[in-house]
C-alpha positions as CSV (number, residue, x, y, z in Angstrom):
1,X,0.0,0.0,0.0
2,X,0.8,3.8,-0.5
3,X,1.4,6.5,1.8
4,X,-1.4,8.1,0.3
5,X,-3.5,4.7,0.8
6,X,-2.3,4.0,4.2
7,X,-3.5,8.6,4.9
8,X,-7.0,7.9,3.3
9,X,-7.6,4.8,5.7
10,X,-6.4,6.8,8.5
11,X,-8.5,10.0,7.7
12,X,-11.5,7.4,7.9
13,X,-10.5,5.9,11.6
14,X,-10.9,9.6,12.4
15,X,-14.0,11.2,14.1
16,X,-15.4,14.3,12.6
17,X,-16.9,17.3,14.3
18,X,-19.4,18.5,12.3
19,X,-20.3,18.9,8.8
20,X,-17.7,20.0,6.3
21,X,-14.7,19.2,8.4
22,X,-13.8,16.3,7.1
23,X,-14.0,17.2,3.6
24,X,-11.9,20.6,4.6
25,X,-9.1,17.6,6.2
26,X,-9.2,15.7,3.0
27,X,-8.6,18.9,0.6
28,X,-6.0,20.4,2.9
29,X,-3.7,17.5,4.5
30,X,-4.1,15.3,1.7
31,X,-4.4,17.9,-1.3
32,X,-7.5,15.8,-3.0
33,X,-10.7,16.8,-4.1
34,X,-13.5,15.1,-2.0
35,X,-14.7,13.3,-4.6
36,X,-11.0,11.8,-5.9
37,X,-10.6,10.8,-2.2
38,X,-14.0,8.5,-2.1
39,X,-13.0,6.6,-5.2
40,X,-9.3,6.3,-4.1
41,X,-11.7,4.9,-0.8
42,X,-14.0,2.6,-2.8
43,X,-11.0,0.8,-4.6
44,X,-8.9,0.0,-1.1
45,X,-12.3,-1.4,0.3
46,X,-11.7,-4.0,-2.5
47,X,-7.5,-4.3,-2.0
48,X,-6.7,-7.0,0.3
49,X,-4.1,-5.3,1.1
50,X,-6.0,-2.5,2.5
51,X,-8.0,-5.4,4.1
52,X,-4.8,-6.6,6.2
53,X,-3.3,-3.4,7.0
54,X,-7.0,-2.4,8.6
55,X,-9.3,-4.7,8.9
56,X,-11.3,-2.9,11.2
57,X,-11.6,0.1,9.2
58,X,-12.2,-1.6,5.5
59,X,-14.5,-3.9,7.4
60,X,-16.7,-1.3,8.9
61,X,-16.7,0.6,5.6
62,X,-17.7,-2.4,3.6
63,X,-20.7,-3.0,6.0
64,X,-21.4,0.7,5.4
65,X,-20.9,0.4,2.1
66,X,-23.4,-2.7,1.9
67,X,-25.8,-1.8,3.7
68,X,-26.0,1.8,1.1
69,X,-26.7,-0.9,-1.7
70,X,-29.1,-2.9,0.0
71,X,-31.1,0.4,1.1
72,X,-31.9,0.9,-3.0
C-alpha cells in the first residue's frame, strides 16, 4: 500500500466534528478533491491489502458500504 492509501484509511478511523470538516481535512492534509478521495476509498475497500493493513476500518466501511446498496 501507499502512503497516500495508508492517509485515506487513516483520515476514515478519524472522528469528525461536524459537517464540512472532514471534507476541509481531505482537501488540505491530503491535497485531494472530496470526490478523488472516495473513489481512491472505494477501490482500497476491494485491495486485500487495505483489508490486512486495517481490517477494522475496510470492514466497517464495507458494511457501510453494503448496507447503502441494500437500502436501494
Amino acid at each position: 500500500m501507499s502512503a497516500r492509501d495508508e492517509a485515506v484509511l487513516a483520515m476514515e478511523r478519524r472522528p469528525w466534528p461536524g459537517p464540512g470538516a472532514k471534507e476541509r481535512a481531505i482537501r488540505e492534509q491530503l491535497a485531494l478533491s472530496p470526490t478523488r478521495y472516495y473513489q481512491l476509498l472505494s477501490a482500497l475497500l476491494d485491495d486485500p491489502a487495505a483489508l490486512a493493513h486495517d481490517p477494522v476500518t475496510v470492514n466497517r466501511l464495507r458494511r457501510v458500504r453494503q448496507a447503502h446498496r441494500d437500502a436501494r
